[in-house]
C-alpha positions as CSV (number, residue, x, y, z in Angstrom):
1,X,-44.3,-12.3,109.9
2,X,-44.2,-8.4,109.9
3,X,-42.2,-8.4,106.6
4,X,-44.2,-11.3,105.2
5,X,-47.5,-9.1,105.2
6,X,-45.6,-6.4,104.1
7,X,-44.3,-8.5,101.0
8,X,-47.4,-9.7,100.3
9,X,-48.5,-5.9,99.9
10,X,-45.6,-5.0,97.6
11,X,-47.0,-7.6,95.3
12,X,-50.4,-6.7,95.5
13,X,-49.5,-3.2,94.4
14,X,-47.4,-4.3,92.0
15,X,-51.2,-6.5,90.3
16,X,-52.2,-3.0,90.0
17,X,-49.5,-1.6,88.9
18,X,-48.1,0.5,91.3
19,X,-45.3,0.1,94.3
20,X,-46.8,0.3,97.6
21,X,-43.9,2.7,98.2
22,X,-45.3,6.2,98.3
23,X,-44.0,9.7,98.5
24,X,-42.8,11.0,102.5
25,X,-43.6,14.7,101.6
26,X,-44.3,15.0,105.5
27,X,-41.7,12.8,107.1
28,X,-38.1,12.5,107.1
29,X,-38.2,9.2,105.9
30,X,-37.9,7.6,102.1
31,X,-37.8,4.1,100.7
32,X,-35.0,2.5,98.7
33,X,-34.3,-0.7,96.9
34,X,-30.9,-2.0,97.7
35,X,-29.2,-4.3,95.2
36,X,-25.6,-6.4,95.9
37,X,-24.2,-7.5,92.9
38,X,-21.2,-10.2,92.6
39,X,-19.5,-10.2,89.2
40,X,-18.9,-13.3,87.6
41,X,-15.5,-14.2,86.9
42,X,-13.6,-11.6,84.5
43,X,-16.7,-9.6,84.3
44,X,-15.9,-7.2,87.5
45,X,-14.9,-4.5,84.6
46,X,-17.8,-4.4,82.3
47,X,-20.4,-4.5,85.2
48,X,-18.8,-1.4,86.9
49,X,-18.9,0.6,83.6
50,X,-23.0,-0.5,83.0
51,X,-23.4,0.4,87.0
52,X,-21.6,4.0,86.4
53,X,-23.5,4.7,82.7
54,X,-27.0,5.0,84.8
55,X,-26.3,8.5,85.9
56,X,-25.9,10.9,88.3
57,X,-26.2,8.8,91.6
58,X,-29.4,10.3,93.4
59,X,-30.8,11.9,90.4
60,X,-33.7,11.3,87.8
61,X,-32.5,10.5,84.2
62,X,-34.6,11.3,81.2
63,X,-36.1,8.0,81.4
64,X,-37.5,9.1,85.0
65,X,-35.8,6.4,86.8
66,X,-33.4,7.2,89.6
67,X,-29.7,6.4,89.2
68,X,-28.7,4.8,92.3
69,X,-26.0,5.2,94.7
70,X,-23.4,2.8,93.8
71,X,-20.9,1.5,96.7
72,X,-17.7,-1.0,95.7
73,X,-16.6,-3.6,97.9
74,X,-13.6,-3.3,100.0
75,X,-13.0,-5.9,102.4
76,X,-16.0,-7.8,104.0
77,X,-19.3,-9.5,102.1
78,X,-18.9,-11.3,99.5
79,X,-20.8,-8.9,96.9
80,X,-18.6,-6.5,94.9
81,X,-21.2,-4.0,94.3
82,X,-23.9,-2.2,96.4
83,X,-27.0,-0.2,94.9
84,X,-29.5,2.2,96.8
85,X,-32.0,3.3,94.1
86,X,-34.3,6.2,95.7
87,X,-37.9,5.1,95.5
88,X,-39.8,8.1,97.0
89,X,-42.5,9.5,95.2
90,X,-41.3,6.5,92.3
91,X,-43.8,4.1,90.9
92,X,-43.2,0.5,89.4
93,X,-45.6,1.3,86.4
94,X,-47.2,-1.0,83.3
95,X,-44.5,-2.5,81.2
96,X,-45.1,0.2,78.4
97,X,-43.4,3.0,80.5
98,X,-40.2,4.3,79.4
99,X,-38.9,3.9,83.5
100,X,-39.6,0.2,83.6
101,X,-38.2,-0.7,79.8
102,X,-35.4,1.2,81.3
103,X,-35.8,-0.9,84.4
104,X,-35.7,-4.3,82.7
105,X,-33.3,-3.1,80.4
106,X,-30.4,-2.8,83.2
107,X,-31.6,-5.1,85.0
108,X,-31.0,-7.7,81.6
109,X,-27.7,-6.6,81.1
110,X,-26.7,-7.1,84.6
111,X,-28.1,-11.0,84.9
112,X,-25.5,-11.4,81.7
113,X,-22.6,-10.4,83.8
114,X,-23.3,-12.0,87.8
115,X,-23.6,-15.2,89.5
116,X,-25.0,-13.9,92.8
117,X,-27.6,-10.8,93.4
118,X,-29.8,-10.2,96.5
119,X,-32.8,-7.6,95.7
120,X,-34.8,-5.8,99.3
121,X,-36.3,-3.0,100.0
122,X,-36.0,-0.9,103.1
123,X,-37.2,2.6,104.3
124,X,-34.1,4.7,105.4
125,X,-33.4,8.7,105.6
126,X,-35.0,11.2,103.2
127,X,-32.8,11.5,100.1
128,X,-31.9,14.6,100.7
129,X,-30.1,13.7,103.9
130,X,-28.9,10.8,102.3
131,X,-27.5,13.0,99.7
132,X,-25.6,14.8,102.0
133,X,-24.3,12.1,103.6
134,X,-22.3,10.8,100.1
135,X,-21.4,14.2,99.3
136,X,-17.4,14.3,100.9
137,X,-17.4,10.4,101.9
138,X,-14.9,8.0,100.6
139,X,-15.1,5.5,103.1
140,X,-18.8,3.0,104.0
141,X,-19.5,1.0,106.9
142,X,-22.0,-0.6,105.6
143,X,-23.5,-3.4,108.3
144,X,-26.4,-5.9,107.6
145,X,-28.5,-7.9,110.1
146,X,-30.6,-10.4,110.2
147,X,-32.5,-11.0,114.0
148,X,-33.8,-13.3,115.8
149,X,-37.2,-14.0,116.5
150,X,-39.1,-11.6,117.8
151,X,-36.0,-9.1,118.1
152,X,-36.8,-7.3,115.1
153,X,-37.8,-4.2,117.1
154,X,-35.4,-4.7,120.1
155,X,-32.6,-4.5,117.3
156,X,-33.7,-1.6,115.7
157,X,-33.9,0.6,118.9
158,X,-30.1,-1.1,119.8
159,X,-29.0,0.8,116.3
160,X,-30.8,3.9,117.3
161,X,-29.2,3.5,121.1
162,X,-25.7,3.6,119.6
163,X,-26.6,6.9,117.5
164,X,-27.3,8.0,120.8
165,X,-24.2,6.7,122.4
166,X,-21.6,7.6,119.1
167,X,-23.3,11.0,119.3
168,X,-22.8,11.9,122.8
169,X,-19.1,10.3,122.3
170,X,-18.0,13.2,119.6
171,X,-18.6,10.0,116.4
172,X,-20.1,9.5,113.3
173,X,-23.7,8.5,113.8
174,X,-24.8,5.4,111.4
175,X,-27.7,6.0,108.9
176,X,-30.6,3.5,109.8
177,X,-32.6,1.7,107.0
178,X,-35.2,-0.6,107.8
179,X,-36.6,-3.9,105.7
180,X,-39.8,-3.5,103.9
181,X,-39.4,-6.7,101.8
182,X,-37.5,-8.5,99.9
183,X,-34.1,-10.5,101.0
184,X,-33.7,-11.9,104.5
185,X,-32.3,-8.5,106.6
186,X,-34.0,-7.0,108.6
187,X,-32.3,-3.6,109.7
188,X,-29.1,-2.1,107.7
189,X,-26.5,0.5,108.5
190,X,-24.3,2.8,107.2
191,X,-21.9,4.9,108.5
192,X,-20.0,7.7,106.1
193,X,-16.5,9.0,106.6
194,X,-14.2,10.7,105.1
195,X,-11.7,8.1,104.7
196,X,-10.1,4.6,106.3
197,X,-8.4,7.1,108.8
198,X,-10.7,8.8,110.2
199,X,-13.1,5.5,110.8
200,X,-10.5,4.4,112.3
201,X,-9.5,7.2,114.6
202,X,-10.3,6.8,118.3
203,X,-13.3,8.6,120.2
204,X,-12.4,12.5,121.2
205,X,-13.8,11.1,124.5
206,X,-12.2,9.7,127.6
207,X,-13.3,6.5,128.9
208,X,-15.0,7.6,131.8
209,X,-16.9,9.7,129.2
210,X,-17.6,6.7,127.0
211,X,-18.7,4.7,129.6
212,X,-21.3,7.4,130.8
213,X,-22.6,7.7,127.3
214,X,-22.7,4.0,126.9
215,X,-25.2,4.0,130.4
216,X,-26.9,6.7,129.4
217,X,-28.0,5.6,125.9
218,X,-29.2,2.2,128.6
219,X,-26.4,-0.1,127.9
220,X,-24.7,-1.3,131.0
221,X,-21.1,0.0,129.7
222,X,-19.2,0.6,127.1
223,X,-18.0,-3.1,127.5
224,X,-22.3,-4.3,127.0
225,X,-22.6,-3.0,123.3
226,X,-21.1,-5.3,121.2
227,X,-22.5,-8.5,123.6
228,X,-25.9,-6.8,123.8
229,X,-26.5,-6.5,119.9
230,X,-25.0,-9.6,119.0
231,X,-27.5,-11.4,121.7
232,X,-30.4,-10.1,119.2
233,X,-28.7,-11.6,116.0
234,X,-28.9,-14.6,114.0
235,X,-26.8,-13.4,111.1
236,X,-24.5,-9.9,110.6
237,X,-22.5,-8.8,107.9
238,X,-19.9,-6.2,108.3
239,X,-18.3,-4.8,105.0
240,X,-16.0,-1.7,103.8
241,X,-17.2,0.1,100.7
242,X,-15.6,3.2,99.1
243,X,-16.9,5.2,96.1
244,X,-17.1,4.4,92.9
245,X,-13.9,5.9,91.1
């Protein structure tokens, strides 16, 4: 219900004109729209070239639109390309603007060269932590989940529990992002690393230490975590991403 209101916000912005996504000058936080793209057969080539002619990743181009982040598939979801277009302090303007011809532009070319593409929006880190975070990482654990009812919240604060817990065990923390509207997931993560070795390298922490983190972060164990999330699910999916070359 949360996100339906929400929605139904988005798209009354949008009647006048405007994103109901503002600027975070005074928070840490900044909205994104996240686009997963599946190329249609013998089209994977030609839509990585249009995804990597948008620009720097993270920047403005002259048309004041923000290139996204771009992410391609590894092993996982069934998408074979990943978008995270910066929205703060970005508004959906008239059709007349150069940012939204540009919008529509893209956005023609790509429908030309997909048969699947799921569109949401969520509110994640401030861009410029987000920009450190791709700056050095080759490897994405990017995870998507859908809750059940009524979990929406107890799911969020089980993602920001593990921070806690991967933290206080010497690991990569996941970055958080959080639906606004749009397709059916309700809280995504992303975890950044270096490379397929070192997300895979064990914990510099011994298993009583683990297990301490785990109960104090308020899981019972390290042996609750994976049972205690997926009690709050309806759907997850868990995909590998590296960078575009």
């Amino acid at each position: 219900m949360l996100k339906l209101i929400k929605l139904g916000l988005v798209f009354l912005s949008l009647s006048f004109g405007l994103l109901s996504v503002q600027a975070h000058d005074n928070t840490n936080v900044t909205a994104y729209r996240v686009t997963t793209l599946r190329a249609m057969p013998g089209a994977w080539v030609e839509l990585k070239a249009l995804i990597e002619a948008q620009g720097e990743a993270g920047t403005h181009g002259e048309d004041r639109r923000f290139a996204p982040f771009r992410l391609r598939h590894s092993q996982g979801d069934h998408w074979d390309f990943m978008l995270i277009q910066a929205l703060d302090d970005f508004r959906i303007p008239l059709p007349d603007t150069p940012e939204m011809a540009a919008d529509k532009a893209f956005k023609t070319k790509v429908a030309k060269l997909v048969d699947f593409s799921e569109e949401w929006f969520v509110e994640g880190p401030h861009l410029d932590e987000l920009l450190k975070a791709f700056d050095g990482a080759g490897l994405y654990h990017i995870e998507m989940f859908r809750s059940k009812a009524g979990a929406h919240d107890a799911l969020l604060k089980q993602r920001q529990d593990e921070n806690q817990y991967l933290k206080a065990t010497g690991q990569i923390e996941n970055k958080i992002f959080t639906a606004i509207a749009g397709a059916d997931w309700d809280v995504m993560t992303i975890g950044f690393h270096e490379s397929l070795k070192s997300f895979a390298a064990d914990a510099p922490a011994t298993n009583a230490e683990k297990d301490k983190a785990a109960r104090d972060a308020g899981f019972d164990g390290t042996s609750d975590l994976a049972p205690f999330l997926r009690n709050l699910l309806v759907g997850h999916n868990d995909t590998l991403a590296v960078a575009m070359d």
